[in-house]
SERO-4910 file (N, C-alpha, C, O; in steps of 0.05 Angstrom, whole numbers):
BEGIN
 pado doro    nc1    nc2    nc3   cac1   cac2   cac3    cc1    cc2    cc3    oc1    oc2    oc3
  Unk    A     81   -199    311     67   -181    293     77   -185    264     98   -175    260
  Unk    A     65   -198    245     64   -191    225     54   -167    208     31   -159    211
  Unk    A     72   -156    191     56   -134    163     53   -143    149     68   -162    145
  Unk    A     33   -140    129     24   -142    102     26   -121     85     22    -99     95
  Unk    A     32   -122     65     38    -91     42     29   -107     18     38   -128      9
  Unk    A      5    -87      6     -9   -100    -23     -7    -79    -34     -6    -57    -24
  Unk    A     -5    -85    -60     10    -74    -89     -8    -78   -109    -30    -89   -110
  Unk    A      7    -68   -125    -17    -77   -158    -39    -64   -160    -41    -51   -181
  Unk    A    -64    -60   -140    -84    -35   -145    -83    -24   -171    -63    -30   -184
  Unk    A   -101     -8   -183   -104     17   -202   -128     14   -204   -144     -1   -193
  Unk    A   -132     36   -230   -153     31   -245   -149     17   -279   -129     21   -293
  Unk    A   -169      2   -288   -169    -24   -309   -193    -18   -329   -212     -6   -319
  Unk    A   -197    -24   -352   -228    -22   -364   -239    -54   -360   -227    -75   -354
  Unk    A   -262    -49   -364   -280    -79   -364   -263   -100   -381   -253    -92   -402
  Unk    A   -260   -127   -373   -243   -142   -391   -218   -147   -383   -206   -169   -387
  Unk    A   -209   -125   -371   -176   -115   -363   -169   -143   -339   -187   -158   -331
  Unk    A   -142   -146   -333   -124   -157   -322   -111   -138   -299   -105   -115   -304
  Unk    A   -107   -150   -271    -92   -138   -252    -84   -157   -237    -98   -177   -232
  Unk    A    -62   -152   -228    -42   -173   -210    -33   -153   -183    -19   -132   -181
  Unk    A    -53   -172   -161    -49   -160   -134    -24   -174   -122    -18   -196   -130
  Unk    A    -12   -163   -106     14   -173    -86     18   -164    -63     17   -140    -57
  Unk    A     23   -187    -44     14   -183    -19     47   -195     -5     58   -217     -7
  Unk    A     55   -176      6     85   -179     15     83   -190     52     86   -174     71
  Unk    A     81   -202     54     86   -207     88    112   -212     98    128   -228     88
  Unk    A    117   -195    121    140   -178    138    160   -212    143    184   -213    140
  Unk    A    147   -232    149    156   -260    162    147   -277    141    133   -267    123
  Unk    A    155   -307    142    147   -335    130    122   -336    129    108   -333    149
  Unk    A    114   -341    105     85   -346    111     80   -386     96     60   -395     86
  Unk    A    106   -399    101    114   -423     98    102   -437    118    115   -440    140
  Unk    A     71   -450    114     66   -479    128     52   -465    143     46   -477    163
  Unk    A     39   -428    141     12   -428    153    -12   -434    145    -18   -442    123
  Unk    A    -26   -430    165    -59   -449    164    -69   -432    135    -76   -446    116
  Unk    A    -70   -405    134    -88   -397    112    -78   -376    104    -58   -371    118
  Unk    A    -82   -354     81    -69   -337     70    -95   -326     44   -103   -341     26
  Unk    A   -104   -298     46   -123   -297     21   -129   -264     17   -117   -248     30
  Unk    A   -145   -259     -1   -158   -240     -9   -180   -237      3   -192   -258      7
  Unk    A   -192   -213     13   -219   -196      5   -216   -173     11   -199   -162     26
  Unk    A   -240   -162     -7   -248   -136    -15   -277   -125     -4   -296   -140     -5
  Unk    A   -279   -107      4   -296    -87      2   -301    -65    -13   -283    -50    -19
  Unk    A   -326    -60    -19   -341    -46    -39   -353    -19    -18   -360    -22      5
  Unk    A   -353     -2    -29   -369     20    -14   -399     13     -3   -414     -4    -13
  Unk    A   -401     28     16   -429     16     32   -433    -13     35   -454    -20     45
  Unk    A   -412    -37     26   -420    -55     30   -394    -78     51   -369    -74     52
  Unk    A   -410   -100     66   -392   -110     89   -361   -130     59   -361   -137     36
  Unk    A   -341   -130     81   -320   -146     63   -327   -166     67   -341   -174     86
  Unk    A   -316   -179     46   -322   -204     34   -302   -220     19   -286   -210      3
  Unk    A   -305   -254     27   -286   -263     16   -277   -267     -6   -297   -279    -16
  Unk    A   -262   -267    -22   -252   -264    -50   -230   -296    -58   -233   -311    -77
  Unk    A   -218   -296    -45   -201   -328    -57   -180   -332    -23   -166   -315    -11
  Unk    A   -185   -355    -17   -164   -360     -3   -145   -384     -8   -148   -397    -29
  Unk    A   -125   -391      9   -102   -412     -1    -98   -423     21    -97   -407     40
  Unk    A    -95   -448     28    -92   -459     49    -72   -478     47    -62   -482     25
  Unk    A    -58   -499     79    -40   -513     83    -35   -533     62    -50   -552     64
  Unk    A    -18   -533     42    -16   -563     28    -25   -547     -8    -15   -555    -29
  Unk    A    -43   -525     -7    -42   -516    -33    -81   -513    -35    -91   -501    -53
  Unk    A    -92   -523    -17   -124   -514    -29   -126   -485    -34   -113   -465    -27
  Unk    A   -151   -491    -50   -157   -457    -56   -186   -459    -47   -199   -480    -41
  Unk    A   -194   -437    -48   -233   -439    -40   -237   -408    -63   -217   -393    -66
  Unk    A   -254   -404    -72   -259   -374    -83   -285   -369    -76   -299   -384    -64
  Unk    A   -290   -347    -86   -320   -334    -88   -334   -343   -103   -322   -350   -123
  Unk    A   -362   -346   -103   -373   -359   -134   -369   -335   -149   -367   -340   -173
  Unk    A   -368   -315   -144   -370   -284   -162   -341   -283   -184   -340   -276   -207
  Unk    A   -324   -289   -170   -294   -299   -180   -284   -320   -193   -263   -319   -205
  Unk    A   -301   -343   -189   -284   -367   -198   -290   -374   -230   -310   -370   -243
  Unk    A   -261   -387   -239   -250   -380   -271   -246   -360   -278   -243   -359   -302
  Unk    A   -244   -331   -260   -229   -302   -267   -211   -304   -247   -190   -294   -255
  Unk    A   -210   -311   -228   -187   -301   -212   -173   -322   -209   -182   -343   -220
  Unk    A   -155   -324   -197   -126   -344   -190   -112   -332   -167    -98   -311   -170
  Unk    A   -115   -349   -137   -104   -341   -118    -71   -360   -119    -72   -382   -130
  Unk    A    -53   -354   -111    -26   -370   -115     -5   -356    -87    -12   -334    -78
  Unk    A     16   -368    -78     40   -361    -57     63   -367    -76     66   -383    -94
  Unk    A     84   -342    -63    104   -346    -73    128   -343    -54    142   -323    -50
  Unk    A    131   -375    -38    142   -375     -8    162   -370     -6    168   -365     18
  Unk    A    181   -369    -25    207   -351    -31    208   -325    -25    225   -321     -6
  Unk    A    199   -308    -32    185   -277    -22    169   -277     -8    170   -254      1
  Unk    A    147   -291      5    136   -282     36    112   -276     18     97   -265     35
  Unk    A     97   -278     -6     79   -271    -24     50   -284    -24     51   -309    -26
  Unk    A     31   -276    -24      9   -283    -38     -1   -271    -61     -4   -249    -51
  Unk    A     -9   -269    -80    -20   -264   -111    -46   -264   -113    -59   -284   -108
  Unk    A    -56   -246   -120    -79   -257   -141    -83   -236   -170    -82   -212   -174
  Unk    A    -87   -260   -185    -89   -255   -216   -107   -257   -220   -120   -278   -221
  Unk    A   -117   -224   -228   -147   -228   -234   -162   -217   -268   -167   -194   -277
  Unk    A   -163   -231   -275   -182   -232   -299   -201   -227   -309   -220   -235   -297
  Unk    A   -208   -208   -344   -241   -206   -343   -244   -198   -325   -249   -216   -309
  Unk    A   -243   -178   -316   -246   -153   -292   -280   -137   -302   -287   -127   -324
  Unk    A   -290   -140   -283   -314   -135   -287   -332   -107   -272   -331   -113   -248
  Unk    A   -342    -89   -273   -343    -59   -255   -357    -65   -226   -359    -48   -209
  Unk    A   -365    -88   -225   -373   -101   -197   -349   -118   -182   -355   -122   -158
  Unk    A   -331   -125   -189   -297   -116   -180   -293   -100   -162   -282   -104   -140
  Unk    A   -306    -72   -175   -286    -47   -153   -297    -53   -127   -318    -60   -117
  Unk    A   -268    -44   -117   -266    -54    -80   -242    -41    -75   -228    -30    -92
  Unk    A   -238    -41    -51   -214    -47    -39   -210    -74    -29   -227    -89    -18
  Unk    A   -174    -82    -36   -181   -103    -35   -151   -115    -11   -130   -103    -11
  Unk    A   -157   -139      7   -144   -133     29   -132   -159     30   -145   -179     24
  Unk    A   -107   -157     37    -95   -181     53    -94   -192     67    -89   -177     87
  Unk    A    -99   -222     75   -109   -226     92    -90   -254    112    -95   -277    104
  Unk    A    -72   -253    134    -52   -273    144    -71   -293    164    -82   -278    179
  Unk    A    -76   -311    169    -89   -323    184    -74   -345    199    -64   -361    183
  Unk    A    -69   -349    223    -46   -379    231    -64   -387    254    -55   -406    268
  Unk    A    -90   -377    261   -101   -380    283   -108   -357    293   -101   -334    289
  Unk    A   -129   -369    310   -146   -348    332   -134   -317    335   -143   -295    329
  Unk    A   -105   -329    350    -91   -300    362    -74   -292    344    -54   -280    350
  Unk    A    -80   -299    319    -52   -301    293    -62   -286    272    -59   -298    251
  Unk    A    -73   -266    269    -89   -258    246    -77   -227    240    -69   -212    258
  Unk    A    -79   -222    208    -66   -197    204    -86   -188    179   -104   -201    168
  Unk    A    -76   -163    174    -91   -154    150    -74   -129    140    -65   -112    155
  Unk    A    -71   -128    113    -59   -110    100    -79    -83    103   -103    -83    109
  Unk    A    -60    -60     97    -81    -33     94    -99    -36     67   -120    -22     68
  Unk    A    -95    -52     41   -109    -48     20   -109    -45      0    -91    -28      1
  Unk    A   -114    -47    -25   -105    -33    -53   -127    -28    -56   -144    -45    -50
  Unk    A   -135      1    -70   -161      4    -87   -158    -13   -120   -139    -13   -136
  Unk    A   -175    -21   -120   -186    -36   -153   -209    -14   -168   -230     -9   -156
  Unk    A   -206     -7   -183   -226      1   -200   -223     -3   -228   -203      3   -242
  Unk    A   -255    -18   -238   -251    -24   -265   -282    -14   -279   -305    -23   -278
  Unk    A   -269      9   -294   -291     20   -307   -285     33   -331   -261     31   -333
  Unk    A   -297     49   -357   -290     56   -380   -273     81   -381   -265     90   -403
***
């Protein structure tokens, strides 16, 4: 059993900057995948940036050149730095551990809201 615990959440104005952090309980050194998504009210989650074996990243087209998914395998961490925060942003936004089939975890969440 892995935990996940995400941080960073608030609320931001349009433009604004927020740095999510995603703490996992164990190594997350030399697993298959590691990422973000968020859900929006009334709507299904969705993927937001992930990080894979060796360093790929994949993003959202909605995200990419605002956000920056990154690990910090020293601390058990995944990141994302998100940028030019935009009011179609707000979500909750979720951690996500992946090592396989029977290997999968998810943080409880941070709310994001970015509005005036």
């Amino acid at each position: 059993q892995v935990q996940l615990v995400e941080s960073g959440g608030g609320l931001v104005q349009p433009g604004g900057s927020l740095r999510l952090s995603c703490a996992a309980s164990s190594s997350i050194f030399g697993i298959n995948v590691m990422g973000w998504y968020r859900q929006a009210p009334g709507k299904q989650r969705e993927l937001v940036a992930v990080i894979k074996g060796g360093g790929r990243t994949d993003y959202a087209d909605s995200v990419k050149g605002r956000f920056t998914i990154s690990t910090d395998v020293a601390r058990n961490s995944v990141l994302l730095q998100m940028n030019s925060l935009k009011p179609e942003d707000t979500a909750v936004y979720y951690c996500n551990y992946n090592n396989g089939p029977r290997d999968i975890y998810w943080g409880q969440g941070t709310q994001v809201t970015v509005a005036s």
